[in-house]
Backbone as a ProteinNet text record, in pm:
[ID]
protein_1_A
[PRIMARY]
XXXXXXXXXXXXXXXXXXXXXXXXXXXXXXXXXXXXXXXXXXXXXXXXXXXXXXXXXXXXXXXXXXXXXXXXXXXXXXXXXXXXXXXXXXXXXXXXXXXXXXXXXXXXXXXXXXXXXXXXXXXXXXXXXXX
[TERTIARY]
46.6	158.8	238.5	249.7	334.7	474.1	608.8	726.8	775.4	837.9	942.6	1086.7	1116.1	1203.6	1323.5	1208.8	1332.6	1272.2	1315	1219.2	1332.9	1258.7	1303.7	1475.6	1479.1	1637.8	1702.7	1661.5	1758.1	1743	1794.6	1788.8	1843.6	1949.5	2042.2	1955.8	2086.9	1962	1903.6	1966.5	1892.3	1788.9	1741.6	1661.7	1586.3	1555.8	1468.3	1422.3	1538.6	1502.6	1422.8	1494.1	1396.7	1239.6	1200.4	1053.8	1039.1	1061	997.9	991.5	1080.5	1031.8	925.2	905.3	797.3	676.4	665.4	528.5	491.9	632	553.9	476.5	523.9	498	308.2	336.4	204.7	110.5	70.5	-1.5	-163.6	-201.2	-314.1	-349.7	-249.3	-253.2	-254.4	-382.5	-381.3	-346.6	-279.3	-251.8	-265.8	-371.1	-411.4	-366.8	-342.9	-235.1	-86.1	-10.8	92.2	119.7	142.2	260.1	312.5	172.5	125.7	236.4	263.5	358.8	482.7	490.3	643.2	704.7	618.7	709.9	723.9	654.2	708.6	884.6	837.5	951.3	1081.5	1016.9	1167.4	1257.8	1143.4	1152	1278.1	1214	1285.8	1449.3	1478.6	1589.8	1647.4	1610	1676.6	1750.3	1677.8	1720.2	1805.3	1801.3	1893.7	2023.2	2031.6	2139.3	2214.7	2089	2218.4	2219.4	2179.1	2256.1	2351.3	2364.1	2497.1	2572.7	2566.8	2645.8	2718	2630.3	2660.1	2740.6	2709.4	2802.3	2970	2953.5	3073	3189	3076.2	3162.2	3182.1	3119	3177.4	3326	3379.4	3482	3529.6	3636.9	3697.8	3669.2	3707.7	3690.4	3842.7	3827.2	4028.3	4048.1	4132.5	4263	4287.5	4349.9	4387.2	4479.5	4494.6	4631.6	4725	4883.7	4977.5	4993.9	5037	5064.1	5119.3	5215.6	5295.4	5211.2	5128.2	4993.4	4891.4	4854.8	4719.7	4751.5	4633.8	4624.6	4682.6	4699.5	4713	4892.6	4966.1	5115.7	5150.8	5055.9	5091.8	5128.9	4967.1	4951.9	5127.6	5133.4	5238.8	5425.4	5390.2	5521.6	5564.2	5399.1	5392.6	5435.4	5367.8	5419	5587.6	5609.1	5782.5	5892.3	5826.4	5886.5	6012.6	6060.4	6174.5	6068.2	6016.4	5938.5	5778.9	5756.3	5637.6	5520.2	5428.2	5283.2	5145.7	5065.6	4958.3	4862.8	4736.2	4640.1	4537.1	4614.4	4578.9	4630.9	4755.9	4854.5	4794.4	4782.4	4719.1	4586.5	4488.2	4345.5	4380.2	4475.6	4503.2	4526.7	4646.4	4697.3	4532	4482.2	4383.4	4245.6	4223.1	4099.8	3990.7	4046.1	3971.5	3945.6	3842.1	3784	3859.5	3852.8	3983.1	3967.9	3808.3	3801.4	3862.9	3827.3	3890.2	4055.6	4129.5	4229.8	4287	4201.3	4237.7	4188.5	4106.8	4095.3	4204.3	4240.7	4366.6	4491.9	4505.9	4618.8	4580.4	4499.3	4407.4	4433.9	4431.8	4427.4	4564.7	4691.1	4782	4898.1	4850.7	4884.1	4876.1	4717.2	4690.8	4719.3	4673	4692.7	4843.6	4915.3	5028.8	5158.4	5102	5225.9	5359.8	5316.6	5361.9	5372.5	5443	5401.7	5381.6	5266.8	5194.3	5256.6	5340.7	5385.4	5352.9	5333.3	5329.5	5379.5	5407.5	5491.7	5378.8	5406.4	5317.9	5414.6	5425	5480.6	5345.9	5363.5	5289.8	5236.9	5140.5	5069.8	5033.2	5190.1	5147.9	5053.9	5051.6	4944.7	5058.7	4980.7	5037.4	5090.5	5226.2	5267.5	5262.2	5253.7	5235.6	5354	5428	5563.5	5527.2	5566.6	5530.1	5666.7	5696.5	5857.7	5780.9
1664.5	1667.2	1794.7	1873.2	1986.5	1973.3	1979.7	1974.6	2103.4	2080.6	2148	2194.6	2321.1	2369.3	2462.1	2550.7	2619.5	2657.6	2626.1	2643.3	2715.4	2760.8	2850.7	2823.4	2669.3	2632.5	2613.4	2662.1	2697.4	2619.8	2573.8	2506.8	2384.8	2335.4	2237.3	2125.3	2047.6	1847.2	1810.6	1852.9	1830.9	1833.5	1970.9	2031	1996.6	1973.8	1984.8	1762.7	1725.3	1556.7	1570.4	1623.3	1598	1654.3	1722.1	1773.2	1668.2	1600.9	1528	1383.6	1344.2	1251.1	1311.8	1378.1	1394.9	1383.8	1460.6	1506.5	1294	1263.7	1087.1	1007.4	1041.8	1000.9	1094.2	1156.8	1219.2	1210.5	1235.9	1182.1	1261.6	1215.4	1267.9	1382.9	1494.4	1620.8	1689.9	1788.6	1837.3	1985.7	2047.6	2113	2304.1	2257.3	2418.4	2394.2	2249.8	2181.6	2205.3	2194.5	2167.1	2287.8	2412.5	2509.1	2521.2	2474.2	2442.2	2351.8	2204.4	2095.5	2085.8	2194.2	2256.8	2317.6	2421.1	2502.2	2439.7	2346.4	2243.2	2136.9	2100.5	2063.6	2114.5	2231.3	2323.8	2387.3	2424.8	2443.6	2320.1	2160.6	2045.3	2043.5	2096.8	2051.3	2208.4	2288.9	2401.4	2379.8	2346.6	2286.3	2157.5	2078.4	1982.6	2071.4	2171.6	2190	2247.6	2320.7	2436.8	2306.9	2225.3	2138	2081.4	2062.1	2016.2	2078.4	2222.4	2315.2	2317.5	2312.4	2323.2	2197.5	2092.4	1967.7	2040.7	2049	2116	2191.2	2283.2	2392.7	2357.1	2226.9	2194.7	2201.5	2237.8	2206.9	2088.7	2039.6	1872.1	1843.2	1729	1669.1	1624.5	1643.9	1649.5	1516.7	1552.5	1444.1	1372.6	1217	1126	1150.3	1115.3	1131.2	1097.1	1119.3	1028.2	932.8	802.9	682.7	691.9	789.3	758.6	813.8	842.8	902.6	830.4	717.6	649.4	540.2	431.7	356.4	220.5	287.8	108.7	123.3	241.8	231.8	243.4	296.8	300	163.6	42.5	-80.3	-165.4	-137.9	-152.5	-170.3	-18.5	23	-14.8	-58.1	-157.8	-294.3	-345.3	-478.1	-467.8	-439.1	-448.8	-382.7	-351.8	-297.7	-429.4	-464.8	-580.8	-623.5	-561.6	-602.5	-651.4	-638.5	-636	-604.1	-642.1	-543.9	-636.9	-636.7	-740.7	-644.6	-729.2	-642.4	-581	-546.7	-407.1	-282.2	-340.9	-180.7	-127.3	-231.2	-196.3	-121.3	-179.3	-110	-13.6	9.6	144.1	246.3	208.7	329.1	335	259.7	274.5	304.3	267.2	269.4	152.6	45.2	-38.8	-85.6	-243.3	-368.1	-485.7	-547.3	-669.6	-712.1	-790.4	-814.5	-749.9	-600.5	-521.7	-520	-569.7	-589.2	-748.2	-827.5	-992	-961.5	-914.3	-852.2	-815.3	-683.3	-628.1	-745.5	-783.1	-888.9	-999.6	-1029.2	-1142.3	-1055.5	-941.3	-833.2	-843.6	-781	-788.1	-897.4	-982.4	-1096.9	-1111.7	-1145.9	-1175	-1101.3	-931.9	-848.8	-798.5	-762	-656.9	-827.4	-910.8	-1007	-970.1	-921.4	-946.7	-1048.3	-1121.5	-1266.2	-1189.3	-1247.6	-1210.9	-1358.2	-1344	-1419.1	-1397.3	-1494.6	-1441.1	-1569.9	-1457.9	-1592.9	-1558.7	-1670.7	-1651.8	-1700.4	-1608.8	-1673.1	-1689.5	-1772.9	-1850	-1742.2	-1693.9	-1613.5	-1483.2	-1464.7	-1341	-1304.4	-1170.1	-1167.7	-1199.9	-1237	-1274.1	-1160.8	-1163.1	-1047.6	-1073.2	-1017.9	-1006.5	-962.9	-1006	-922.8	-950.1	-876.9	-818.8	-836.8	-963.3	-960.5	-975.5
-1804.1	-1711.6	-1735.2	-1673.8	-1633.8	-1631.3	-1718.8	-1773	-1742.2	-1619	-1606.2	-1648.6	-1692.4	-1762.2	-1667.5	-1583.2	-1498.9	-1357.2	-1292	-1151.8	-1041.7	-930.7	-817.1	-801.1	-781.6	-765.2	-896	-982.1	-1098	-1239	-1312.2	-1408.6	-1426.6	-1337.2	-1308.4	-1321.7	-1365.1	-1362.8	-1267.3	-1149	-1032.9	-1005.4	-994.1	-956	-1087.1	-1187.4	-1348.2	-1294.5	-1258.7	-1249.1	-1126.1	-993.2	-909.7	-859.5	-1001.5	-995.3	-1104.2	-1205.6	-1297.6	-1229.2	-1121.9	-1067.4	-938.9	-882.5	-789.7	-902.6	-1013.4	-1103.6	-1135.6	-1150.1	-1197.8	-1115.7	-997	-871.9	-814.7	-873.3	-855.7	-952.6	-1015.3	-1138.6	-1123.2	-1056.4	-966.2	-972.9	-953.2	-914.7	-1022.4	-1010.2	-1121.1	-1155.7	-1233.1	-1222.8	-1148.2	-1105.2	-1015.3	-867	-807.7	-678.5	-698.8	-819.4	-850.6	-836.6	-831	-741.6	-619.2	-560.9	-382.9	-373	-433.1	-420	-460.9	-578.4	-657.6	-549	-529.7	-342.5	-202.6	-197.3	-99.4	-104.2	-271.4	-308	-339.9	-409	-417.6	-273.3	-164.9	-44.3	37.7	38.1	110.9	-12.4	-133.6	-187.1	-110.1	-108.3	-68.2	77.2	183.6	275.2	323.7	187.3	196.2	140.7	72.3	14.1	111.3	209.8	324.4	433.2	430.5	572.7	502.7	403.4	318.1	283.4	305	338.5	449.4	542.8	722	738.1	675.5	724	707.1	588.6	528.2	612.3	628.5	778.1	930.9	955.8	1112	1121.9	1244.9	1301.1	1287.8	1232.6	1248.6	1354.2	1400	1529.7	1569.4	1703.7	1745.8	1697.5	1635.6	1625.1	1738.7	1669.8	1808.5	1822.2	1975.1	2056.6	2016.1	2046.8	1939.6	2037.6	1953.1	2043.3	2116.8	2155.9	2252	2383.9	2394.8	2522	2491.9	2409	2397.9	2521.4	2580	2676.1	2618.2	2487.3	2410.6	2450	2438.8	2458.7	2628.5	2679.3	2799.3	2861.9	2816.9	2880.3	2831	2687	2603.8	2706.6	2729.4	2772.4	2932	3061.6	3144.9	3123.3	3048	2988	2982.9	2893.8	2850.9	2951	3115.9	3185	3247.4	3328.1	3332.1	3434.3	3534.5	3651.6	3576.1	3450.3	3401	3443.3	3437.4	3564.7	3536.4	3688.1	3698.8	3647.2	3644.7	3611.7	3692.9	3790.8	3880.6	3843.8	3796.2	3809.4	3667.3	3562.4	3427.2	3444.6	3557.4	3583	3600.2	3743.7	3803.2	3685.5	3595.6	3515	3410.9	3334.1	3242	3291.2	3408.6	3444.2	3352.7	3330.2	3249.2	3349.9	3321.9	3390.5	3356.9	3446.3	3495.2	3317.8	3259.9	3136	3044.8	3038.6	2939.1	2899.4	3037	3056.9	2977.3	2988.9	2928.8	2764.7	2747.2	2628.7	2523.2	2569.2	2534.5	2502.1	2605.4	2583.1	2448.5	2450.2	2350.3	2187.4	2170	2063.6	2079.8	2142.7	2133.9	2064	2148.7	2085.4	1934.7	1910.8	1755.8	1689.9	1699.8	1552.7	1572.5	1701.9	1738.6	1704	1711.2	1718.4	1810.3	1950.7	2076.8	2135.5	2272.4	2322.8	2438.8	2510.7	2644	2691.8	2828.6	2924.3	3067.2	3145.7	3312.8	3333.1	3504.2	3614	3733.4	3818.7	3923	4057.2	4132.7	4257.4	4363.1	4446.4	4543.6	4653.3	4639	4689.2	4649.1	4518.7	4497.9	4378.9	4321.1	4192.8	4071.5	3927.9	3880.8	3759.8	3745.7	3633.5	3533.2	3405	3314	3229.3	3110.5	3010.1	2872.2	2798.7	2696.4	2591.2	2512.1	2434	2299.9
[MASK]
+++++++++++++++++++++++++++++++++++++++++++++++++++++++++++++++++++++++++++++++++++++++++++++++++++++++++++++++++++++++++++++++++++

């Protein structure tokens, strides 16, 4: 077995462990193969190291909106209006689905510890308030 001491990517544990576990794993190979498979290997850690580089250097990713412009304060600040708002005017402003809309309220409720109330007058749609 061929014991590696210092190879292409340096001397580090890394690089010294992760050829002594490939060589265990190979067994087979006898040594006039084993540079052919050393430079393959030293090759795939080299490349893991520069995409782990590259992760490194992306651009963040934007930041969230502040609450006071997210859909969650908008629906929020509908609700707690005195006239309160059905869930049209909520679609209209969010562009959600009628569901997405009963949803929200269901979340509100439980985690925000808001009270979701409506009235309904006789024909009309029904509003929604937010105390």
């Amino acid at each position: 077995m061929i014991t590696p001491t210092t190879t292409a990517l340096g001397s580090d544990e890394n690089s010294v462990l992760a050829l002594a576990i490939a060589q265990s794993y190979l067994l087979d190979i006898d040594a006039a193969n084993w540079p052919s498979i050393q430079g393959a290997i030293e090759e795939a850690y080299r490349l893991g190291r520069y995409h782990a580089r590259m992760r490194k250097t992306r651009p963040a990713r934007p930041t969230a909106k502040p609450a006071t412009e997210s859909k969650k304060a908008m629906v929020i600040g509908l609700l707690k209006r005195p006239e309160g708002a059905t869930i049209a005017q909520i679609r209209d402003a969010t562009g959600w689905q009628t569901t997405t809309v009963r949803a929200f309220f269901s979340i509100v409720k439980s985690k925000m510890g808001l009270t979701i109330t409506n009235q309904r007058a006789k024909g009309a749609p029904t509003v929604y308030f937010a105390t």
